[in-house]
Every structure is written in structure tokens, then in C-alpha cells.
N, C-alpha and C positions, 0 to 999 in steps of 0.2 A: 808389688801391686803397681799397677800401671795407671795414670790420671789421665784421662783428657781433657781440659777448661775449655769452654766457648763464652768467650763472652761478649753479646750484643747489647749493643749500648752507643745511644747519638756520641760522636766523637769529634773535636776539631782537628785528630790528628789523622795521618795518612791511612790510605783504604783496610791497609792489613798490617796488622804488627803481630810475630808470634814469639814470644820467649818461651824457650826450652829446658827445663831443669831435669835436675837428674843427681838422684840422693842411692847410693846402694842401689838397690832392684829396682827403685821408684822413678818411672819419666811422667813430669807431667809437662803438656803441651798448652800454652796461655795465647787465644787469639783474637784479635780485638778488628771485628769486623760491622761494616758502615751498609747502609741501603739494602741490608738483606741477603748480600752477596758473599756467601760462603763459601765458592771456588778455589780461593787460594789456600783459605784454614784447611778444607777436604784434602789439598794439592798435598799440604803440609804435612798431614796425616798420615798418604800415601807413600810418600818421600822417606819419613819417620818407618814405616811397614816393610819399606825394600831397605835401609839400611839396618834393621835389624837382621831381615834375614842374608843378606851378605858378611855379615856381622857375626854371625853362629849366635842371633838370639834370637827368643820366641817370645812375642808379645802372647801375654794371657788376654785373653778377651773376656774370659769370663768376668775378670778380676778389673776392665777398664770400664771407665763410666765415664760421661758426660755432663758437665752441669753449665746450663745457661745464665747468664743470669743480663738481664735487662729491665732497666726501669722504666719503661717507656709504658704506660698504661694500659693499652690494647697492644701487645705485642707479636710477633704474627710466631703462627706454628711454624718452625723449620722440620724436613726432612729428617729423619731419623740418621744416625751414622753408623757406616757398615766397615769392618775392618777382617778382608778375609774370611768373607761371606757369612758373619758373624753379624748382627745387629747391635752396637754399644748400647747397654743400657742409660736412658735419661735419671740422672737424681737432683734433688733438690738441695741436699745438703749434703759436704764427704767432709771426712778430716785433711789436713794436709800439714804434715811437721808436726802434729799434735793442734793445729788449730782446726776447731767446726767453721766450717765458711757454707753461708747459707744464698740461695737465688736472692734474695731481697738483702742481700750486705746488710743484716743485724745481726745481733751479738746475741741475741737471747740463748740461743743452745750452748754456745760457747762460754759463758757464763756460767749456766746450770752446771755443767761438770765441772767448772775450777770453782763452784761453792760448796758441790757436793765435795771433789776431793780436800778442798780445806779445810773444810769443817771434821772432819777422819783424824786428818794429820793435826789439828787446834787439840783433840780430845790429851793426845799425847807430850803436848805444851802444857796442860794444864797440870798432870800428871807431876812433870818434871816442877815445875813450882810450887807442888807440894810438899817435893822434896828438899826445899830450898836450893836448891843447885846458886851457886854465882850465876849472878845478871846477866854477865861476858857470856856465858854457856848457855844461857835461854835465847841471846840474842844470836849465838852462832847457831842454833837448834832451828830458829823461825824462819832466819838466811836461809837455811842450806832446805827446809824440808817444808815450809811453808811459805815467808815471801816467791819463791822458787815457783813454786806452782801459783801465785796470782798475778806473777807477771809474764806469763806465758806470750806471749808477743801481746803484750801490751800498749805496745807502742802501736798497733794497728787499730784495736778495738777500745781504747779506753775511751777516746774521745766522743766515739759514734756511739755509745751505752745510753741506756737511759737511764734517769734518776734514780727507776725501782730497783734495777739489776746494778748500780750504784751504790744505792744504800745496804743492798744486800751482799755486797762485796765489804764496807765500808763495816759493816757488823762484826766480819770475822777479825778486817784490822785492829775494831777497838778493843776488843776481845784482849788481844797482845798488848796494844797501844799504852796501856798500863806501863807497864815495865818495859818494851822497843822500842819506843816514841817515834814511831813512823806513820805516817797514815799514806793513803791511797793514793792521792795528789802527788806528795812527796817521791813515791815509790815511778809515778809516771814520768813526773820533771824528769827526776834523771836518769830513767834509761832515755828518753828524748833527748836529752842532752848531751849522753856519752852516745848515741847512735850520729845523731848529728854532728859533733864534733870527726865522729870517727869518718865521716865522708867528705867535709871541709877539708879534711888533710891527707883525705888521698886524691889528689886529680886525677887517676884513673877510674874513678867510680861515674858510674854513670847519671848519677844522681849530684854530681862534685855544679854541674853548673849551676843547679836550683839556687847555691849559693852564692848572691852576687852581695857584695859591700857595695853600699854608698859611697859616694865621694867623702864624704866624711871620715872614711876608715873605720867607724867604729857598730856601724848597726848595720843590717842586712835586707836586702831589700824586699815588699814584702809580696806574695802570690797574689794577682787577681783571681777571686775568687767570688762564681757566680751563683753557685750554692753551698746549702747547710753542709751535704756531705763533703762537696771536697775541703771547705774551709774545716771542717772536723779532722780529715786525710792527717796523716804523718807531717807531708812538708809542710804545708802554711801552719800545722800546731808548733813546728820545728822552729821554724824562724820567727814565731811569736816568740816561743821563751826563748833560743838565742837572745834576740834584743830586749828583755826584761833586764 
């Protein structure tokens, strides 16, 4: 399956930025364009269309989709995108890596499936501790087959949830919480912790500058941040617990 992201949105940074990915058979195309002006993302698209087929590959069109997403209140209709006289279809929400990512960046559908599938896989926990199984075995069972599925990139969406889809996550934990003694929170801190650690100490990451030390050596400096979402973002929630 093939992606193509647009996404419009006020920006302080330069007019066009597109990052490229590319999983197995899956490209998706991420373009972050300013004043309305789509020519370069379109350019990029095109660019992507002739190295495929120089390439001996065939983009499915049926299978590419477009999702915008922009927060700006009255947001204006862009032109439809055409790829080899195909029209890409516009959606509102697609998966990507197994996350739902929706126009309005909330978590709600993404959520629904990791409570639907938890709650499948809890029935099957509960099973196993009626058989007494040892603790260690319940705790490697919840690991491998259920924390597994509620931290599905949690490091992206935990923070931007809201209370409801919170507590309705926070229900399947305590479920377990009995006997894993882990809850929600816990399970967030440290993948934030081990993801961020993991880009501190690679200085090829492209993310490695976000993290600047203080003169001090010991705490990290902290992101200006002029709204709710991005202070909710990955980094500035990063370098909050960092310096906890």
C-alpha cells in the first residue's frame, strides 16, 4: 500500500519540508507546506512517480490516499491529487505502522482498537490465573501479549488522550494491576525514557539537538512551547521527565 500525507498547517519552519518513508511495499510521502502553496509537495509527488517507474515499480493508485490534516479553523479546499491520471483518493483517517492517525491529531479511534484488542487478550489473563500459574508467567503473559498492545506507539498519543479514553485504558491496567503492578503512567515514563535516552546518544539522530544540557550538566533545556499540543508532543513531554 502506498501513503501520501499532506499536511497543512501555520508553520515557523521553511516553506516545504517532505520526509520520505518506506516500510516493505509501503511509501508514505510527509509534506509540510505554508500559505497554501502546494507546488513543491505536487513537484515531490511527481519526482516519487518517475523514480518509481525508472525503477521497475508500479505505484497502486488505487491503494494511495491522501490525508490532510490542518488546524487552522476555516481551512481552505485544496485541489484534488492526480497521479497518472488517477485522482488519489482524500481520507480522513488511515493506519500507519498499526497507528490510526486522524485529520484533527486525536487519539479517539486509535484507542478504540487498542481497548477493543485488550480487552480479547485480558479475557485470556484472567483464564491463566485461575489456573494459578506463578506471578513471573502472568507477568511474562501481560508483557508479551497485552502491555504489548497498549503501548503501541504510545509515546505519540498518550499524552494528547483524554481523560475518558484514559480511564478507559487505565480500567484494562487495573484489571492486571493486581498482580503486575504497573499502571499507565508507568508504562508511558519509560518507553519516553528509553526512546529519549536512545536519541541523546546517538548524535546522528536527527532529533539528537532537541537535547541541549544546561551549563549545569545535569538537566536539559526546556522547549518553548506555545500550545497545549505541542507541549503534550513527544519532546517537550521528553525532556520534562528526563529532568524529573
Amino acid at each position: 500500500m502506498n501513503l501520501i500525507v499532506l499536511l497543512e498547517t501555520p508553520s515557523p519552519f521553511h516553506a516545504y519540508m517532505r520526509i520520505n518513508s518506506q516500510f516493505a511495499d509501503d511509501t508514505t510521502l510527509i509534506g509540510l507546506i505554508n500559505d497554501g502553496d502546494a507546488s513543491a509537495y505536487r513537484q515531490e509527488v511527481k519526482e516519487l512517480t518517475v523514480w518509481c517507474s525508472h525503477n521497475n515499480l508500479e505505484l497502486n493508485t488505487l491503494k494511495t490516499v491522501e490525508m490532510t490534516v490542518d488546524i487552522r479553523r476555516n481551512p481552505p479546499a485544496l485541489p484534488p491529487l492526480t497521479i497518472m491520471d488517477s485522482t488519489v483518493m482524500s481520507v480522513e483517517t488511515f493506519r500507519f505502522l498499526g497507528t490510526t492517525i486522524t485529520q484533527n491529531l486525536k487519539w479517539d479511534n486509535h484507542i478504540d482498537l487498542i481497548v477493543k484488542r485488550a480487552q480479547q487478550r485480558l479475557y485470556f489473563l484472567r483464564q491463566l490465573r485461575k489456573f494459578n500459574l506463578p506471578k513471573e508467567l502472568l507477568k511474562q503473559f501481560y508483557s508479551a501479549i497485552i502491555e504489548s498492545v497498549l503501548c503501541t506507539s504510545i509515546t505519540v498519543w498518550f499524552s494528547s488522550a483524554t481523560k475518558t479514553d484514559l480511564r478507559r485504558l487505565q480500567r484494562i491496567v487495573r484489571t492486571a494491576e493486581r498482580f503486575i503492578g504497573t499502571t499507565l503512567q508507568d508504562l508511558y515514563s519509560s518507553r519516553v525514557s528509553k526512546r529519549a535516552s536512545k536519541i541523546i546518544l546517538d548524535p546522528s539522530h536527527p532529533a539528537h539537538i532537541l537535547f541541549k544540557l544546561l551549563p549545569s550538566g545535569r538537566r536539559y533545556r526546556a522547549q518553548t512551547t506555545k500550545t497545549a499540543r505541542h507541549r503534550k508532543s513527544f519532546f517537550p513531554q521528553a525532556i520534562y521527565l528526563m529532568n524529573s
